[in-house]
CHARMM internal coordinates of N, CA and C (Angstrom, degrees):
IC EDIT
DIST 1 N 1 CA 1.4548
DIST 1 CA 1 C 1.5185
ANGL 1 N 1 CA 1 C 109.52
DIST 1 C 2 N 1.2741
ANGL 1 CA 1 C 2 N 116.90
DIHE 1 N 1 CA 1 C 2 N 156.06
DIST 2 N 2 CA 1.2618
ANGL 1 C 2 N 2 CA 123.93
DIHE 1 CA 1 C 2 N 2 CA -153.14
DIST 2 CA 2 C 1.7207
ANGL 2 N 2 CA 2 C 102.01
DIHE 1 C 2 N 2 CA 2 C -118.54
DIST 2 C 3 N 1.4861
ANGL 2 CA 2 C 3 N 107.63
DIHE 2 N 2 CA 2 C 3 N 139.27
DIST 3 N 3 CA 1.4820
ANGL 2 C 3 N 3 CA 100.90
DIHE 2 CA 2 C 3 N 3 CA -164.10
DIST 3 CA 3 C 1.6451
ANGL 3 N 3 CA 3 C 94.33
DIHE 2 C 3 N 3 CA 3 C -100.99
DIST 3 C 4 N 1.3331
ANGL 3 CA 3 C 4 N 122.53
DIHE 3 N 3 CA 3 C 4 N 155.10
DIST 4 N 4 CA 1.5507
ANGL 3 C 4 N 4 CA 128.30
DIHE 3 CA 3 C 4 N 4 CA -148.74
DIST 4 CA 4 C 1.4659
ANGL 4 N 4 CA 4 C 88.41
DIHE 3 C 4 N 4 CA 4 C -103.38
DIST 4 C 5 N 1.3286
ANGL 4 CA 4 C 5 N 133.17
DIHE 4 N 4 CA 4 C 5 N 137.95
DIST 5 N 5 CA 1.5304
ANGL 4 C 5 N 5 CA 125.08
DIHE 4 CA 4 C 5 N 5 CA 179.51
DIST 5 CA 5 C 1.7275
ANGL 5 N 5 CA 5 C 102.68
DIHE 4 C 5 N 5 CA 5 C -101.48
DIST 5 C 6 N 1.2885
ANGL 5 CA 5 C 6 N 116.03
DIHE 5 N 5 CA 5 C 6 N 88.68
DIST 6 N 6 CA 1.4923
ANGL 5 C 6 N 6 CA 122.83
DIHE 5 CA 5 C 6 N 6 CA -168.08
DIST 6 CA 6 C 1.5756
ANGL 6 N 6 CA 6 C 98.30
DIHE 5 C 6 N 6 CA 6 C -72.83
DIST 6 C 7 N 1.0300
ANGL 6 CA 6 C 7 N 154.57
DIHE 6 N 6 CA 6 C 7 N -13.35
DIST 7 N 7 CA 1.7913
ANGL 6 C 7 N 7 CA 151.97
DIHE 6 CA 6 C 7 N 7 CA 152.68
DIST 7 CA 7 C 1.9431
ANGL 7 N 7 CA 7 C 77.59
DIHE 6 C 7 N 7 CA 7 C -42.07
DIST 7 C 8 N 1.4504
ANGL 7 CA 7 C 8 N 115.48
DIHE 7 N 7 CA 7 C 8 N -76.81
DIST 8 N 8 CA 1.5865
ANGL 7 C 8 N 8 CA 99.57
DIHE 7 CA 7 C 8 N 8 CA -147.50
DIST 8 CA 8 C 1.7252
ANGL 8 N 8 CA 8 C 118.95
DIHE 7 C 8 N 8 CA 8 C -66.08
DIST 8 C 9 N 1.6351
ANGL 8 CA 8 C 9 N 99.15
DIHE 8 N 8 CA 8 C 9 N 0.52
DIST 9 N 9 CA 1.2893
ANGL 8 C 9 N 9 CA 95.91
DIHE 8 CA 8 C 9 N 9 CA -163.33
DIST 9 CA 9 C 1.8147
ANGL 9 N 9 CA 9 C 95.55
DIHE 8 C 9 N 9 CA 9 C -85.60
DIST 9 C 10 N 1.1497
ANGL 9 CA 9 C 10 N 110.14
DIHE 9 N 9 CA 9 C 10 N -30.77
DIST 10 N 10 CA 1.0507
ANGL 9 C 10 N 10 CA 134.77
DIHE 9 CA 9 C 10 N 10 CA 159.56
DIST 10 CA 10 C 1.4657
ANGL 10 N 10 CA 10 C 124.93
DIHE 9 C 10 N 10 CA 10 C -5.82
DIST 10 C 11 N 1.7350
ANGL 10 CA 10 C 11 N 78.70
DIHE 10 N 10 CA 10 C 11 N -96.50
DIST 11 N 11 CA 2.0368
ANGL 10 C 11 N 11 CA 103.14
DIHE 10 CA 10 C 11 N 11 CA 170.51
DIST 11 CA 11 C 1.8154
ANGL 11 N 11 CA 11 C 109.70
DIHE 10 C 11 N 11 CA 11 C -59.86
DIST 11 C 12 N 1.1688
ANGL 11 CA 11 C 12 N 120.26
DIHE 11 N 11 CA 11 C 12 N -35.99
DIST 12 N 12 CA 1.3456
ANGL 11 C 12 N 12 CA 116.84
DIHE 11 CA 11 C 12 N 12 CA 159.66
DIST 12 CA 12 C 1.8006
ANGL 12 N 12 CA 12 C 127.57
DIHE 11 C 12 N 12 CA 12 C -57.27
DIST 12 C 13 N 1.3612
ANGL 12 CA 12 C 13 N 116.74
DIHE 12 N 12 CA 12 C 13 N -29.75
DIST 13 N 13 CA 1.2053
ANGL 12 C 13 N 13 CA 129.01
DIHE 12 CA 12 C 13 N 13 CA 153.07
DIST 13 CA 13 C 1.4544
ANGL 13 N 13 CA 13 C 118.37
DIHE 12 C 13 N 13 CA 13 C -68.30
DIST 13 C 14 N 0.9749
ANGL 13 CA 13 C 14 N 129.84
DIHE 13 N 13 CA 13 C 14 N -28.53
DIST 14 N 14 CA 1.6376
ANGL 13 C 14 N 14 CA 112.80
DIHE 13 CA 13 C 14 N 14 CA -145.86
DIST 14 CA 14 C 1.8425
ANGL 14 N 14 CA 14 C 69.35
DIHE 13 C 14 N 14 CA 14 C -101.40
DIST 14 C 15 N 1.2549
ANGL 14 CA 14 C 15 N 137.62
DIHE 14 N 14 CA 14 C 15 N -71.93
DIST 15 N 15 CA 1.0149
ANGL 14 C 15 N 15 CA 135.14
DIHE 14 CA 14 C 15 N 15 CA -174.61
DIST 15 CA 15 C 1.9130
ANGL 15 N 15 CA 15 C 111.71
DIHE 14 C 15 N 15 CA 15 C -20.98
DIST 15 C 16 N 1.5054
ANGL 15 CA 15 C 16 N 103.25
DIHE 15 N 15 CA 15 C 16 N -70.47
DIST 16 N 16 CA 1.8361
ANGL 15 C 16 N 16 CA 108.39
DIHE 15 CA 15 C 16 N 16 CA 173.15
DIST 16 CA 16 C 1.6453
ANGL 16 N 16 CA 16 C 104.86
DIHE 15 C 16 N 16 CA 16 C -50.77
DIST 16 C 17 N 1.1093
ANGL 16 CA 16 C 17 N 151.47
DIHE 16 N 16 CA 16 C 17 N -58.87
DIST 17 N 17 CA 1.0710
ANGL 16 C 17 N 17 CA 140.94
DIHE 16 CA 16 C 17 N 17 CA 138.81
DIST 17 CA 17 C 1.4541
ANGL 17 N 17 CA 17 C 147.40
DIHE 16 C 17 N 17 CA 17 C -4.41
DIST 17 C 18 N 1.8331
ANGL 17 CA 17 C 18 N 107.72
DIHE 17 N 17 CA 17 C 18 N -36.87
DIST 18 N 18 CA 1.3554
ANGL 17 C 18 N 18 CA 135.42
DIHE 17 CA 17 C 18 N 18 CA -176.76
DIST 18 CA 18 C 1.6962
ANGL 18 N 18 CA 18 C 85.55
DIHE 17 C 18 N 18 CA 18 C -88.65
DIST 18 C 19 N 1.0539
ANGL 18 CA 18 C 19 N 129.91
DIHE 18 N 18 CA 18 C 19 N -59.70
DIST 19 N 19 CA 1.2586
ANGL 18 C 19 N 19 CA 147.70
DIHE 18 CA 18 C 19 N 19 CA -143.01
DIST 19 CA 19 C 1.9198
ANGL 19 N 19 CA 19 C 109.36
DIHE 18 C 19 N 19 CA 19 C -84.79
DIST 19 C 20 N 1.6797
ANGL 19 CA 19 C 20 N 106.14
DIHE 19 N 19 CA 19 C 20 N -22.17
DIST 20 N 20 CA 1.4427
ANGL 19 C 20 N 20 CA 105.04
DIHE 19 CA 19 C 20 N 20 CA 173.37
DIST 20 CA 20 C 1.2226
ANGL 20 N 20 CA 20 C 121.35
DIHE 19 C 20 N 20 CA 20 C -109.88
DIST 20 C 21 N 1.6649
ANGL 20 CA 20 C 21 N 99.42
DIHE 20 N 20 CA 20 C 21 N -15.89
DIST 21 N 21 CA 1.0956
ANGL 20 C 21 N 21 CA 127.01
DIHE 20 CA 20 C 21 N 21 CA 163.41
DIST 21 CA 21 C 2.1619
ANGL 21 N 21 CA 21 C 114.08
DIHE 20 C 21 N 21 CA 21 C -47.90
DIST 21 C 22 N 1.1846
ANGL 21 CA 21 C 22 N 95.51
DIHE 21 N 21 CA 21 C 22 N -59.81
DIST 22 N 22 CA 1.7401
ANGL 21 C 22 N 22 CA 117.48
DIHE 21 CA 21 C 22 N 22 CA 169.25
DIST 22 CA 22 C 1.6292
ANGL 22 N 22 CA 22 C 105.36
DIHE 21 C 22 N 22 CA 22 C -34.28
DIST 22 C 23 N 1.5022
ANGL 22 CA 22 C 23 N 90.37
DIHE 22 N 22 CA 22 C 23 N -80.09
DIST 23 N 23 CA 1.0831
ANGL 22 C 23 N 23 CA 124.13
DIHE 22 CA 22 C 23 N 23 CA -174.34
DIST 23 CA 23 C 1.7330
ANGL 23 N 23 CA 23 C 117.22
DIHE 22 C 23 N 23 CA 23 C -48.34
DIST 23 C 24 N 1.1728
ANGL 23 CA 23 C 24 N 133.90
DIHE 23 N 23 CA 23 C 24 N -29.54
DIST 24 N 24 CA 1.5396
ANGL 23 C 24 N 24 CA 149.25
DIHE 23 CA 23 C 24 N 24 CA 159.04
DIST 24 CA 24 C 1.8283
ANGL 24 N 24 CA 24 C 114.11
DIHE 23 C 24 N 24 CA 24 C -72.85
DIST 24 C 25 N 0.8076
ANGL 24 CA 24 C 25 N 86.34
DIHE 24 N 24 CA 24 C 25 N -50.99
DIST 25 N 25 CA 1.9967
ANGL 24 C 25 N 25 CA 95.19
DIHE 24 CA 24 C 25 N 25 CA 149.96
DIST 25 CA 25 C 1.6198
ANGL 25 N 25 CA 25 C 122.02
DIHE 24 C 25 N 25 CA 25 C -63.63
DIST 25 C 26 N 0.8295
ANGL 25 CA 25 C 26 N 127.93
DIHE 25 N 25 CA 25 C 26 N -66.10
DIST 26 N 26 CA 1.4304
ANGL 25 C 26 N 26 CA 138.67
DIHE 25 CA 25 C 26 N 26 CA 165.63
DIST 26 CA 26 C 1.5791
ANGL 26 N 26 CA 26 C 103.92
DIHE 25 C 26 N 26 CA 26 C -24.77
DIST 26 C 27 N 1.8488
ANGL 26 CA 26 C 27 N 118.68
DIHE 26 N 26 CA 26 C 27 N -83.11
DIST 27 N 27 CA 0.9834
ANGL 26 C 27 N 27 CA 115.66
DIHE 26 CA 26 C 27 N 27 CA 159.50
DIST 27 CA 27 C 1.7636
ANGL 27 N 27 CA 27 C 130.09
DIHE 26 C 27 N 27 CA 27 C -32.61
DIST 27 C 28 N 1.1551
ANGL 27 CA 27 C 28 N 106.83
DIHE 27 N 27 CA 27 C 28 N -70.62
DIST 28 N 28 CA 1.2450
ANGL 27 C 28 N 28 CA 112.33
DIHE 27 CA 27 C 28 N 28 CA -173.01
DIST 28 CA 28 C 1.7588
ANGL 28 N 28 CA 28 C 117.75
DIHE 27 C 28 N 28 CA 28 C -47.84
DIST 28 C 29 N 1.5579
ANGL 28 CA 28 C 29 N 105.87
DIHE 28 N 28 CA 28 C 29 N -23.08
DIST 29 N 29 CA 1.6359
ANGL 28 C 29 N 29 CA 114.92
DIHE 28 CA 28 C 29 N 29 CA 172.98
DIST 29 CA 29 C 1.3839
ANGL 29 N 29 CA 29 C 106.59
DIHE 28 C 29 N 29 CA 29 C -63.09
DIST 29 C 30 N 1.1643
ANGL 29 CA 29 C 30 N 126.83
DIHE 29 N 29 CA 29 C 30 N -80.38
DIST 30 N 30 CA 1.2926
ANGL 29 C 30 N 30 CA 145.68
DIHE 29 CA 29 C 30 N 30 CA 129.38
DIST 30 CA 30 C 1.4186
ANGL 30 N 30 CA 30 C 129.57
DIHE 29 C 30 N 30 CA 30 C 38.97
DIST 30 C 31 N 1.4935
ANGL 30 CA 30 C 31 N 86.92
DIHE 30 N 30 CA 30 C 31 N -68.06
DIST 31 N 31 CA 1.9365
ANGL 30 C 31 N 31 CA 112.37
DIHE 30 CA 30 C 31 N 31 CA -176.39
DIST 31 CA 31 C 1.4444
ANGL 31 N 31 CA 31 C 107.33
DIHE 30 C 31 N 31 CA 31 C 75.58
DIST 31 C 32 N 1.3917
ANGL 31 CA 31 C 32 N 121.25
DIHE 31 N 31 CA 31 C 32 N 31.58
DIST 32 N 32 CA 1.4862
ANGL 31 C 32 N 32 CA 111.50
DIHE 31 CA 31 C 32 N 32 CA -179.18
DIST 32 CA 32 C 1.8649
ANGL 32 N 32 CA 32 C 87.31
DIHE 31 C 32 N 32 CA 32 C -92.53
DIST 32 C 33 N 1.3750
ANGL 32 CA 32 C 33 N 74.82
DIHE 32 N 32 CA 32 C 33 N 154.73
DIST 33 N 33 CA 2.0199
ANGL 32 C 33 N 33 CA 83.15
DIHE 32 CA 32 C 33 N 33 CA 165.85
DIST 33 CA 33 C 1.7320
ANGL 33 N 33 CA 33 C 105.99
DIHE 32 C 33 N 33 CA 33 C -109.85
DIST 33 C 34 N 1.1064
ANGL 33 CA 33 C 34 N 88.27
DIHE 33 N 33 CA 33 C 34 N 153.45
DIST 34 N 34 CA 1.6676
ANGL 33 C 34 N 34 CA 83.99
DIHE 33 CA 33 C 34 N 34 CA 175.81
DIST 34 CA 34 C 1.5997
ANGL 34 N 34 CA 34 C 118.49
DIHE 33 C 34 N 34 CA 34 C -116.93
DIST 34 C 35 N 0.8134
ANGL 34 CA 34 C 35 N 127.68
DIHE 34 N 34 CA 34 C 35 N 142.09
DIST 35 N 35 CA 1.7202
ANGL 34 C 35 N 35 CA 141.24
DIHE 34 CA 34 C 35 N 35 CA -144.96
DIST 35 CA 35 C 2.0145
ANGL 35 N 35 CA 35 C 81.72
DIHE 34 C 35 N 35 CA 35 C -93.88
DIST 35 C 36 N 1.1470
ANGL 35 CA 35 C 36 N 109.86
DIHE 35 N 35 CA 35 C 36 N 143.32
DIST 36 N 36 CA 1.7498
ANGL 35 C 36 N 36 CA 130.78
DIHE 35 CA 35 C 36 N 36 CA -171.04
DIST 36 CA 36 C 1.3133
ANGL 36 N 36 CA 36 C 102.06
DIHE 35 C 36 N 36 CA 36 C -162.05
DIST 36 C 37 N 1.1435
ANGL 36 CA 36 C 37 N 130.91
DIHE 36 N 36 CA 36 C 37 N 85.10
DIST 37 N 37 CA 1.4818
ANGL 36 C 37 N 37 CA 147.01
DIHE 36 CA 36 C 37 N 37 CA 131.95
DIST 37 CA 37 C 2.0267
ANGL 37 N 37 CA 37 C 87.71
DIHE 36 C 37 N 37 CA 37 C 104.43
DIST 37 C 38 N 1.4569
ANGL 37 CA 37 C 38 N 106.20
DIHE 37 N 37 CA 37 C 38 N -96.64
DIST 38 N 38 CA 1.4276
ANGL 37 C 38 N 38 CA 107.21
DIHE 37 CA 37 C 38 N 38 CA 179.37
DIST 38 CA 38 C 1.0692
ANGL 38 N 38 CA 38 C 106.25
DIHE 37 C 38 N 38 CA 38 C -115.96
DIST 38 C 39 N 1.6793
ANGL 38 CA 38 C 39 N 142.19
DIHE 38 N 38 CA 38 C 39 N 4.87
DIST 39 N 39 CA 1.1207
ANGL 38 C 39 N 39 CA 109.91
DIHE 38 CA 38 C 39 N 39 CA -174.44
DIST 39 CA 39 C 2.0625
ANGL 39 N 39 CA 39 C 74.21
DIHE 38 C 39 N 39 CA 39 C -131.10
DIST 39 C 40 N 1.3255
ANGL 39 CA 39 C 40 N 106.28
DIHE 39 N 39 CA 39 C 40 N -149.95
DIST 40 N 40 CA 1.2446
ANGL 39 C 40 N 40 CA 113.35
DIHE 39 CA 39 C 40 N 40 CA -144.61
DIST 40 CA 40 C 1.9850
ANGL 40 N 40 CA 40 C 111.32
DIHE 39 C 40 N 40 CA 40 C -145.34
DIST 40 C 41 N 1.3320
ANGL 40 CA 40 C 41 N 145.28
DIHE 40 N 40 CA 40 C 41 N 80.99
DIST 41 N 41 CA 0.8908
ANGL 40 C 41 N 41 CA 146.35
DIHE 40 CA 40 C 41 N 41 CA -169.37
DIST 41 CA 41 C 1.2643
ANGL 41 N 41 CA 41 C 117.34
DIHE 40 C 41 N 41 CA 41 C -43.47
DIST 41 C 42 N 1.4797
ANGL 41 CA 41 C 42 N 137.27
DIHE 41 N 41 CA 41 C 42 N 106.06
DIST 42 N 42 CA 1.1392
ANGL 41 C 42 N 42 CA 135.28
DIHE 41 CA 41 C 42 N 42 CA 174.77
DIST 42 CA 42 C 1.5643
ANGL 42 N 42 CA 42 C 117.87
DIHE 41 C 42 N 42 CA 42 C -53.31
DIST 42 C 43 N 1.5598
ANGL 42 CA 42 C 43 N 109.53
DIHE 42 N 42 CA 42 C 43 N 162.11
DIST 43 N 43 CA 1.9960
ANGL 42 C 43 N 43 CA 111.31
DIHE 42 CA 42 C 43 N 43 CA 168.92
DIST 43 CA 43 C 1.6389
ANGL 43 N 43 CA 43 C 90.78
DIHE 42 C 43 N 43 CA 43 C -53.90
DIST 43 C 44 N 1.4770
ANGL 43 CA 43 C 44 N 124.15
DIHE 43 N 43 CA 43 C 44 N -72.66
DIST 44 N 44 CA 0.9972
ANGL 43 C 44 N 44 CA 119.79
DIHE 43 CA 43 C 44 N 44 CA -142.35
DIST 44 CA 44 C 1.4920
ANGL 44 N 44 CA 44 C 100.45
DIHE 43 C 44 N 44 CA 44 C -82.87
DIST 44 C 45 N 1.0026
ANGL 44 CA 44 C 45 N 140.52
DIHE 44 N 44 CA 44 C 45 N 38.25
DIST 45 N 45 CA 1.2211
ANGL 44 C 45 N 45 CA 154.96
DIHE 44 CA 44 C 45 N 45 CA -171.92
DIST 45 CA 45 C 1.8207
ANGL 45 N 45 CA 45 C 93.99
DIHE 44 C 45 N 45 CA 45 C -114.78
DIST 45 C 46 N 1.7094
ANGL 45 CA 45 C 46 N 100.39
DIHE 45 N 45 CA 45 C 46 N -78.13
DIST 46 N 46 CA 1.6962
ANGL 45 C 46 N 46 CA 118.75
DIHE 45 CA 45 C 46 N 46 CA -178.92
DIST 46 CA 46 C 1.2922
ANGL 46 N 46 CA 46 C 106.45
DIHE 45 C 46 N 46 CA 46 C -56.71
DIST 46 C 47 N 1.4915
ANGL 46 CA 46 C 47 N 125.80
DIHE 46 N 46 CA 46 C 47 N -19.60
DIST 47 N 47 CA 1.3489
ANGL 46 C 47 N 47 CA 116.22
DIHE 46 CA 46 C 47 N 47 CA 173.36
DIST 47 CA 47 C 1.7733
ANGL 47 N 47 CA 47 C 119.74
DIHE 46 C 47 N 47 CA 47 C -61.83
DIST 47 C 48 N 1.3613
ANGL 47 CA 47 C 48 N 82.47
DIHE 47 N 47 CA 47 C 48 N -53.41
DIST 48 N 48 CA 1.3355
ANGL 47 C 48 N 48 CA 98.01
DIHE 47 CA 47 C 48 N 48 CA 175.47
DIST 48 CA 48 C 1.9603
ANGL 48 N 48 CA 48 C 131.61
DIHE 47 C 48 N 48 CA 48 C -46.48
DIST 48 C 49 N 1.6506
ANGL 48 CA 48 C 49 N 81.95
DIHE 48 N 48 CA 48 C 49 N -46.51
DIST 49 N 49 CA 1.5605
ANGL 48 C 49 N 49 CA 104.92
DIHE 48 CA 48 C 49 N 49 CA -178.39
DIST 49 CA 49 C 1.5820
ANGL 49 N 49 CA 49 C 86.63
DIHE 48 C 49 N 49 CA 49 C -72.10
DIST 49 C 50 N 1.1474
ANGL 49 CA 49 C 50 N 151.02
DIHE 49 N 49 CA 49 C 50 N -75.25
DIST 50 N 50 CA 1.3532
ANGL 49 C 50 N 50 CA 139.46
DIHE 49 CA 49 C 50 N 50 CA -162.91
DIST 50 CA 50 C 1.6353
ANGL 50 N 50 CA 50 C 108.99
DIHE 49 C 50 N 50 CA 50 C -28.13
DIST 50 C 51 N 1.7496
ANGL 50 CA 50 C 51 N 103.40
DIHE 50 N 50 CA 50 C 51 N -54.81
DIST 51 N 51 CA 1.6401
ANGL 50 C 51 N 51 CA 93.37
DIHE 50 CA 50 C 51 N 51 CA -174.58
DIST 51 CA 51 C 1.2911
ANGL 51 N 51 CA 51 C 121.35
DIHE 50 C 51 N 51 CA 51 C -48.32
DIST 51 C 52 N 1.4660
ANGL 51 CA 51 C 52 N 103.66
DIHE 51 N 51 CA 51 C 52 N -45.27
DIST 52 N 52 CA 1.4279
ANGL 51 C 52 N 52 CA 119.54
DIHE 51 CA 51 C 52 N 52 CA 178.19
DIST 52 CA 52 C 1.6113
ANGL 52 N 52 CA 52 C 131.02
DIHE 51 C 52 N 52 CA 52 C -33.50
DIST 52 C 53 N 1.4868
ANGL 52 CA 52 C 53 N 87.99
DIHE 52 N 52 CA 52 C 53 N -60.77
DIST 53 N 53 CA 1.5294
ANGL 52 C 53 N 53 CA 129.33
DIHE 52 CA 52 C 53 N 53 CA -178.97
DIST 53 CA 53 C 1.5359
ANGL 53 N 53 CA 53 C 110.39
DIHE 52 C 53 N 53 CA 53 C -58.78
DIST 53 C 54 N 1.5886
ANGL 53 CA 53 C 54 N 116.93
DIHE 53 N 53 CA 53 C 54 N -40.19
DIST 54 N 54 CA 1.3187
ANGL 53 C 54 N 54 CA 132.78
DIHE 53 CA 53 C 54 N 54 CA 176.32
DIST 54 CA 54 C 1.2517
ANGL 54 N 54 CA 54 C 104.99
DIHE 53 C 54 N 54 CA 54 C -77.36
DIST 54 C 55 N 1.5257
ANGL 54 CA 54 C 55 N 139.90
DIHE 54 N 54 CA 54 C 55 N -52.67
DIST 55 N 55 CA 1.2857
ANGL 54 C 55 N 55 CA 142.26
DIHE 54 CA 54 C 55 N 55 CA -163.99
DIST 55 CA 55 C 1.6934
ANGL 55 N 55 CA 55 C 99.98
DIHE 54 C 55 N 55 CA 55 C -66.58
DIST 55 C 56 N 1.0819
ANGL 55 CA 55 C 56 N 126.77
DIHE 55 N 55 CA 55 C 56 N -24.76
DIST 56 N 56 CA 1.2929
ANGL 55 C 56 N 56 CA 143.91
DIHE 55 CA 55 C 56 N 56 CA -178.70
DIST 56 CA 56 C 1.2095
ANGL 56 N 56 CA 56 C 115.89
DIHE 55 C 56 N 56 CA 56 C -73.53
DIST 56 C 57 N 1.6356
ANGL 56 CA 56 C 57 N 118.60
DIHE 56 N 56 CA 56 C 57 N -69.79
DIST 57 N 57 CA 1.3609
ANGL 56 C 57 N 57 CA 128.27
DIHE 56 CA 56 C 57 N 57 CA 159.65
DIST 57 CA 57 C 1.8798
ANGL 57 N 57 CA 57 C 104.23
DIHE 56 C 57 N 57 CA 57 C -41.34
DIST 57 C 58 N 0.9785
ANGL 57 CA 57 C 58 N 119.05
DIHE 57 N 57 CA 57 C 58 N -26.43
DIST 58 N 58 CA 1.8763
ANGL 57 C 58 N 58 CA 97.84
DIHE 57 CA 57 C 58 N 58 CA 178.98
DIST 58 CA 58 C 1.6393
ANGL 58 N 58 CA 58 C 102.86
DIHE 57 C 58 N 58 CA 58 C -98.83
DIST 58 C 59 N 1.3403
ANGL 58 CA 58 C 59 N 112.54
DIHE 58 N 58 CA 58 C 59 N 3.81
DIST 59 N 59 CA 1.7211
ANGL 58 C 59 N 59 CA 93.82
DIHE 58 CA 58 C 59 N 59 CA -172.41
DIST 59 CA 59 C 1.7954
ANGL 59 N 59 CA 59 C 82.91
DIHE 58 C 59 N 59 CA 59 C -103.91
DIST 59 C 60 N 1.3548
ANGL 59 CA 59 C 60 N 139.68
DIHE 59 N 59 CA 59 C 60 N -10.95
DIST 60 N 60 CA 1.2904
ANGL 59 C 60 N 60 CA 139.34
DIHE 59 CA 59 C 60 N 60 CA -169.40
DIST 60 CA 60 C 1.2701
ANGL 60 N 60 CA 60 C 99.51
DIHE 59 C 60 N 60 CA 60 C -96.00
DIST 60 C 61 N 0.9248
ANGL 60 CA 60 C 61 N 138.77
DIHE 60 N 60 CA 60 C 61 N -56.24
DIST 61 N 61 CA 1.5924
ANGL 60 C 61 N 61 CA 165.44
DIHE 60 CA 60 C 61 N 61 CA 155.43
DIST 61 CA 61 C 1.5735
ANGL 61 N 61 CA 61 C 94.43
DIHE 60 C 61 N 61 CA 61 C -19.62
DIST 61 C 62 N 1.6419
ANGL 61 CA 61 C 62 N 124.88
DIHE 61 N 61 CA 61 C 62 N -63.61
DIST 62 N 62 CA 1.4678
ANGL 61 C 62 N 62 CA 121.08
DIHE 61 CA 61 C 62 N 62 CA -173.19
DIST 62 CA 62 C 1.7549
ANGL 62 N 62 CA 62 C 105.60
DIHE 61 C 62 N 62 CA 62 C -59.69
DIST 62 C 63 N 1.5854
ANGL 62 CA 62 C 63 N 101.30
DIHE 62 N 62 CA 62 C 63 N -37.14
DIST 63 N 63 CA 1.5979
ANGL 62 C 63 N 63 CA 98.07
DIHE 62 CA 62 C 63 N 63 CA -155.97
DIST 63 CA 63 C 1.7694
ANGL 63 N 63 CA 63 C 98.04
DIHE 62 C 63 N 63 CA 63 C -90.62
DIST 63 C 64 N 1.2668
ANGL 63 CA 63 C 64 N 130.60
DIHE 63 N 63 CA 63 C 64 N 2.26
DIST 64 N 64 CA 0.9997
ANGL 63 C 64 N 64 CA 117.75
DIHE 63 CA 63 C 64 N 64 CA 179.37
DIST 64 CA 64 C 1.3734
ANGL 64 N 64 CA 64 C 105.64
DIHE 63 C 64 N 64 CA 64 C -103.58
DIST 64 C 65 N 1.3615
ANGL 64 CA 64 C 65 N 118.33
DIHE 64 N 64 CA 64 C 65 N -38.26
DIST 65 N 65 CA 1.6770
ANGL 64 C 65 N 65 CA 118.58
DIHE 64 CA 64 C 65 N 65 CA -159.06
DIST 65 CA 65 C 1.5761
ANGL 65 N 65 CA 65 C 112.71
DIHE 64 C 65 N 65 CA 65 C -118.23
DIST 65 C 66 N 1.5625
ANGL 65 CA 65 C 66 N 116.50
DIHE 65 N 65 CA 65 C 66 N -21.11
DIST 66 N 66 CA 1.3762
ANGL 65 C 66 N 66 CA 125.96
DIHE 65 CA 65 C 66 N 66 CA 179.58
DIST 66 CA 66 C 1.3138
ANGL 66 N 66 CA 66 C 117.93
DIHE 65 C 66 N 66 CA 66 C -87.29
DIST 66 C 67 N 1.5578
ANGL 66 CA 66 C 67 N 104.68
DIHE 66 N 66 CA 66 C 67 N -66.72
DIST 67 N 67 CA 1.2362
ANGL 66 C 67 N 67 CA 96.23
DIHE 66 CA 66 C 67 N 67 CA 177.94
DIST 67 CA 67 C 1.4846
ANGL 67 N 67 CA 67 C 152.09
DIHE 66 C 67 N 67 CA 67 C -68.34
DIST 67 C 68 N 0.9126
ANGL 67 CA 67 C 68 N 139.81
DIHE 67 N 67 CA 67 C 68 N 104.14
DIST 68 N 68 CA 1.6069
ANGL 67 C 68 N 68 CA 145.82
DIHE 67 CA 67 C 68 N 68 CA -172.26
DIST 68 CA 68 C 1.8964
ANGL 68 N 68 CA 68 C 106.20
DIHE 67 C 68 N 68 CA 68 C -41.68
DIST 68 C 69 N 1.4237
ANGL 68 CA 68 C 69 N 97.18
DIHE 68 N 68 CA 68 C 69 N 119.31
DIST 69 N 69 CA 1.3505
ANGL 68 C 69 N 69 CA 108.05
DIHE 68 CA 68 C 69 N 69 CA -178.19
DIST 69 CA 69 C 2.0502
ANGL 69 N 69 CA 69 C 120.69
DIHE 68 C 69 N 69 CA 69 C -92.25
DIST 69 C 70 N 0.8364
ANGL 69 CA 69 C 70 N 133.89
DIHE 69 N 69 CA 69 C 70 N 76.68
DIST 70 N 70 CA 1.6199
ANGL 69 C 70 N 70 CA 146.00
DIHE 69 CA 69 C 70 N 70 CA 172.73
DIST 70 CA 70 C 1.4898
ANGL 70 N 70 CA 70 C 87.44
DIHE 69 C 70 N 70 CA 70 C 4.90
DIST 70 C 71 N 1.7314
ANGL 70 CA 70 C 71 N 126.11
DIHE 70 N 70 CA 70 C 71 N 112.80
DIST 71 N 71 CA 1.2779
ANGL 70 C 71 N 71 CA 120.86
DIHE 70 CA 70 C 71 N 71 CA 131.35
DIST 71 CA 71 C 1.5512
ANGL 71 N 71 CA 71 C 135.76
DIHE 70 C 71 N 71 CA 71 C -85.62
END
COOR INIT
IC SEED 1 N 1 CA 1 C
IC BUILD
C-alpha cells in the first residue's frame, strides 16, 4: 500500500482553491449569478464562497509550500 504524500495534496489544493477563489470574486464583482444544477448561485452568495475559498487557499498554501516537513 502506498503512502499518500499530503504536502502534494496540498499544493494541488491551495492552487484549486486560489483559482475558485478568483473566480467567485470575478463573478460576484460583476453581479453575474452562476447557474448550479437547478437553482442558481447568488453575487452575494460567490462573495461569500470567495472568502471561504481564499481562507482555504492560505491554510493549504502553509501546509504545502511553507511549512518544513521532519525528515
Amino acid at each position: 500500500m502506498k503512502k499518500i504524500n499530503w504536502r502534494e495534496v496540498c499544493k494541488f489544493l491551495s492552487g484549486a482553491f486560489f483559482v475558485t477563489a478568483g473566480a467567485s470574486w470575478y463573478f460576484s464583482w460583476y453581479h453575474i449569478s452562476v447557474p448550479f444544477m437547478v437553482t442558481s448561485m447568488s453575487p452575494e452568495f460567490l462573495l461569500i464562497r470567495g472568502f471561504i475559498h481564499f481562507g482555504l487557499f492560505i491554510i493549504t498554501f502553509y501546509f504545502g509550500f511553507v511549512k518544513k516537513t521532519k525528515v
